[in-house]
Structure formats: C-alpha cells, structure tokens
N, C-alpha and C positions, 0 to 999 in steps of 0.2 A: 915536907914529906920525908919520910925516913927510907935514907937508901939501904940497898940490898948489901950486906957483908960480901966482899970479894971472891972470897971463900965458898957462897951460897952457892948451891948444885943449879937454882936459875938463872945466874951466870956462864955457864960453859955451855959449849957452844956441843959438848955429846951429848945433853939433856935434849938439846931441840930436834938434831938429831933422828935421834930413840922415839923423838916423840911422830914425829914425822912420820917415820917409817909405820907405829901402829895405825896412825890413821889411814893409809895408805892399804894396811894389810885389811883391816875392816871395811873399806870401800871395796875391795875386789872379792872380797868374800859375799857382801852383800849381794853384789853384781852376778855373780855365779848365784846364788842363793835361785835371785828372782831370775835368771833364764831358765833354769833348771824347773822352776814352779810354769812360766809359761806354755815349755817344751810339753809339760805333762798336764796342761790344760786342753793345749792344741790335741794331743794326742786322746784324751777323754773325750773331745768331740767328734774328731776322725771315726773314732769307733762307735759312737753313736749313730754317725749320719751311714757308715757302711750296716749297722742292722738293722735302720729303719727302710733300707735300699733291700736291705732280704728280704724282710717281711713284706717289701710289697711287691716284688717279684713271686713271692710265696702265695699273696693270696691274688694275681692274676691267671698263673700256673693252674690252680688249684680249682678242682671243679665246686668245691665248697670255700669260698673267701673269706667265712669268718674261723673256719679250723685251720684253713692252711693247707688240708691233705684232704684226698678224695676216698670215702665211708663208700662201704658195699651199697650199703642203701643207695646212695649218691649215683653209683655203680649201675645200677636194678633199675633207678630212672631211667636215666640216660638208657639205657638198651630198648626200654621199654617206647620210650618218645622215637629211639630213633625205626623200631619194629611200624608203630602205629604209620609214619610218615612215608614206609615203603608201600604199608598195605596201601595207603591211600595213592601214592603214586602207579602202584599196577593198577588200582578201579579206574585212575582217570583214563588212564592208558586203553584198556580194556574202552572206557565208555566212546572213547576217540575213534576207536576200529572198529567199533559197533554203528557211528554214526556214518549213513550217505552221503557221499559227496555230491555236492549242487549239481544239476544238470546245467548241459551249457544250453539250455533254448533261449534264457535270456541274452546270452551273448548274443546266440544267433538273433533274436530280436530288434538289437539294437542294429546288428550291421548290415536292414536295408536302408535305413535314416542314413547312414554315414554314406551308404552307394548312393546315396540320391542327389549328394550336394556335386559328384563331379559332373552328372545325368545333365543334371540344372544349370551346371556351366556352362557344358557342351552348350546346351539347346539357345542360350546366351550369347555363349559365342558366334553359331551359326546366325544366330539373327543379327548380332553387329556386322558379320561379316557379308549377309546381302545388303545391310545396310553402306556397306563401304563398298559395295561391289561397282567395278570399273563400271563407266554408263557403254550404253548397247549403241554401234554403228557401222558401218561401212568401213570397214578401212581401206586404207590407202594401197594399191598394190602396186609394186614399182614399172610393171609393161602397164600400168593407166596414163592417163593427163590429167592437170589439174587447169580450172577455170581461169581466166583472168580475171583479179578482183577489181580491178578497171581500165579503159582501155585509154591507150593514150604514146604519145612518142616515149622513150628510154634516152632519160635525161643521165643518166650514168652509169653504166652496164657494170656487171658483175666481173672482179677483175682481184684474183686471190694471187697468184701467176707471175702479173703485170700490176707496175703502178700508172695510173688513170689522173688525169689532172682533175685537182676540184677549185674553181673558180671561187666558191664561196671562202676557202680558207688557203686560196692561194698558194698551193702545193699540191706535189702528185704524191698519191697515197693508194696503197689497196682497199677495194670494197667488196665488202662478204653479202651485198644485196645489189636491189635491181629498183633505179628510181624512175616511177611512171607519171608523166605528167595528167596532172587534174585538176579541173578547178575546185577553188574550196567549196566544200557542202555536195561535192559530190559522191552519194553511196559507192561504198565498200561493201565488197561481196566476200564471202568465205571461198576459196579456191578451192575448197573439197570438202567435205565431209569429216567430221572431227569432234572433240571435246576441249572449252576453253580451260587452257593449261593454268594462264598467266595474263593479267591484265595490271599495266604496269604505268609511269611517269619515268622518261630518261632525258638525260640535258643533249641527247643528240635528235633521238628523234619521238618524243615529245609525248602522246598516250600510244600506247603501244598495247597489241592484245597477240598470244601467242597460243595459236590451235595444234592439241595435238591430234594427227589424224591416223594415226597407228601405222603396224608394221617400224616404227622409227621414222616416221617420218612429221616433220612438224613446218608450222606455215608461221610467221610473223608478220602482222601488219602495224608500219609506223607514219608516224604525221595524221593523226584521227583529231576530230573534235573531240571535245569536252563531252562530257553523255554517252558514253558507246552504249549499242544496245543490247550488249547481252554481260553475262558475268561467270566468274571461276564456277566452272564445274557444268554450266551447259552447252547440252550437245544441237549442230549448227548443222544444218544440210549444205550441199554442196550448193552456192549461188545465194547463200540467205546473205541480208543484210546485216553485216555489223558494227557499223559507222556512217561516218562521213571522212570526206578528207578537210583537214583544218589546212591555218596558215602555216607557213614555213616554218623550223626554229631557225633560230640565229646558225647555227651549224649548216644549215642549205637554205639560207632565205635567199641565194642568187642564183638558185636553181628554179625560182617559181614555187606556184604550188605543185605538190605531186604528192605520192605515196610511198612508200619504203616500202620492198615486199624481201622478208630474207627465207632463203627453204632451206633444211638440215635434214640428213638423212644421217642416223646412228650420231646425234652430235655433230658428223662432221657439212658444212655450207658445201652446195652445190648451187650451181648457175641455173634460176628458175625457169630461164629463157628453155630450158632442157627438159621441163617437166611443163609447160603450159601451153597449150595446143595450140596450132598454128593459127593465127588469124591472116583473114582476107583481105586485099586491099579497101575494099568497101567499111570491113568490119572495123582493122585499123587507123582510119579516115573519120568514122563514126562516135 
C-alpha cells in the first residue's frame, strides 16, 4: 500500500480537527431544525382542537346548531311555542277550577265498616269475659265457722309460735296445719263453701286439693286417696265430699292415718282449731 507523504494535510492532526467540529455544527443544527418543526406541529393542532371546542360550544348555545347563531325566524318560533304552551296551561288551569270536588259521602261510607270492628270486639270480649267469669258461691265471712272435714283426735296441733315435737322425723319443728286422726277411706268433707283452686301431688303430704272460699280465705286438704272427686275450677258446698283419707306418707306415716287440714286468711296460716266450730263430747267421740 502506498503511504501518505508526511507533508499530506490527512496527516495533522488540525485537519481532524476542523473536521470534527463541522460534524458537530450539523448535528446541532439539525437538532434545532427538527424541535422547531415539532414545536409547530404541536402548536397546529393546539389550534385545531381549541376551534373544534368553539364550534361546538357555538352550536349548543345556539338555537339553530347548524348556523351557529339564532335567525329572527328561529326567534318567531320560539315565542310563538312558548305563547301556545301558556294558552294551554291557563285552559288546564281554568278547567281544574271549573271541576267539583268529590263529596265526602264515600268516606263517610266506609267509616261504619271501620266502627264496626271495635263493636265486634267489645261484644267478643264480653263474652270471653262471662266466660272466665269467677263461679257464683257463698263466701266465707270471717264472724262464720267452718265444718270439720272429719272428726277425729289432733295428732299435731298448729304451732307457727312454738316448735312441736314430730316423732315421724324425730325433731321439733313448727306446723302451719292441724293433723286429724282417720282411718284410711274415710270421706273428706269441704269445710265451707268455695271453688277448687288447686289439686296438686307434694312429697310431704301426698294428693292434696286446695278450696278457695273467698273474702281471702282458703282451705287445704292433705293425705287424700288417689281419685279425688272433684277438680280445678268446681264449686263444693259446704259438707260435700271430696275424697277419702289415704295412707300416710313417709313424712307422718308415725302419726297413723289422718288428714292435714292447713286454713290461710290473705295468704297468711291461721290455727283452724279458731275457725271450726266446736264439737261435742258425743260428736268428738264419734
């Protein structure tokens, strides 16, 4: 290959240079060229997209949207639509004031069917209510006496006070009744006059039926057989049969047979011996 004379100008080192530096000047010219062409791109469409934004601000404004701007004609309508739509709003108006208002007789109509349903309650209720109505007797009046429901010695006197020895449970304890000796199977009588409260089973004294005889005053009979003969809610004349007397329970079977008889006046136990009329030597005996 043939070299370059030493001398040659593409040897030194100010030819590269010079050259350098042109290339350098053309890239940044270029570079300006094309932002300058962008800038005025951007800016061609900026203005485009703001007068497609007038024009269509222009034709919603605008009572005619395809001119843009509102024509006398355009004008003339409009008065004219908006004329017609008054007239018609005074006729309705007018025809409104001209029509009757409904009578109220149907109201009044309806509102004996609606008086009727409290009528029908009422009359409802009154009949449930002689249906629950308390049953009709004699009550108790507290200067009365009450019968003995059977006669017999006082195996353990009433004793709220004082405590009373009970041999069947080996301790002395109070008692809120009065226990009468009897043999088993022997009728129980109602001591007065009353309606069966309560007919009941207790682990001390055993079937048990509980007469209320008014004014507050109530009668309990315990130690009964099996079978009593009456039930909750009937009314017992003074002396009626309401049992018999069974076996003992285990709570007084060392007291023999006998009867539990408890009396309450307002809830609170009173000593029966105080409300059961005196018996005779004869009658006592018997």
């Amino acid at each position: 290959m043939k070299k370059l004379p030493e001398d040659s100008i593409f040897r030194k080192k100010s030819f590269f240079v010079a050259l350098y530096s042109c290339v350098g000047v053309v890239l940044i010219l270029a570079a300006v060229v094309s932002y300058y062409n962008v800038q005025q791109a951007k800016l061609k469409n900026n203005n485009g997209i703001e007068s497609q934004l007038d024009e269509t601000n222009a034709s919603k404004t605008s009572p005619n949207p395809q001119i843009g701007v509102s024509t006398p004609a355009d004008e003339d309508l409009i008065a004219q639509a908006q004329s017609e739509a008054q007239i018609r709003a005074n006729e309705q108006m007018a025809m409104a004031k001209a029509t009757p208002k409904p009578s109220a007789a149907p109201v009044a109509s309806a509102t004996p069917a609606a008086t009727q349903t409290p009528a029908i309650e009422e009359e409802k209720a009154e009949e449930s209510d002689e249906d629950l109505a308390a049953p009709v007797f004699d009550t108790f009046d507290d200067d009365e006496l009450m019968e003995w429901p059977v006669v017999g010695e006082i195996l353990m006197e009433y004793s709220t006070d004082h405590m009373v020895y009970d041999k069947t449970l080996d301790q002395y304890r109070t008692n809120d009744n009065i226990c009468i000796a009897a043999q088993a199977g022997t009728p129980v009588k109602a001591s007065a006059e009353g309606v069966v409260l309560k007919i009941e089973e207790t682990r001390r004294d055993g079937n048990t039926i509980v007469i209320d005889n008014g004014n507050g005053w109530t009668t309990t009979y315990g130690q009964l057989m099996d079978g009593v003969l009456v039930k909750e809610g009937d009314v017992v004349k003074s002396g009626q049969v309401i049992g018999g007397v069974s076996n003992p329970t285990i709570y007084g079977v060392l007291l023999g047979n006998h009867l539990t008889l408890k009396v309450t006046k307002d809830d609170l136990t009173v000593d029966p011996l105080t409300v059961l009329v005196q018996l005779s030597a004869s009658e006592a005996t018997n």
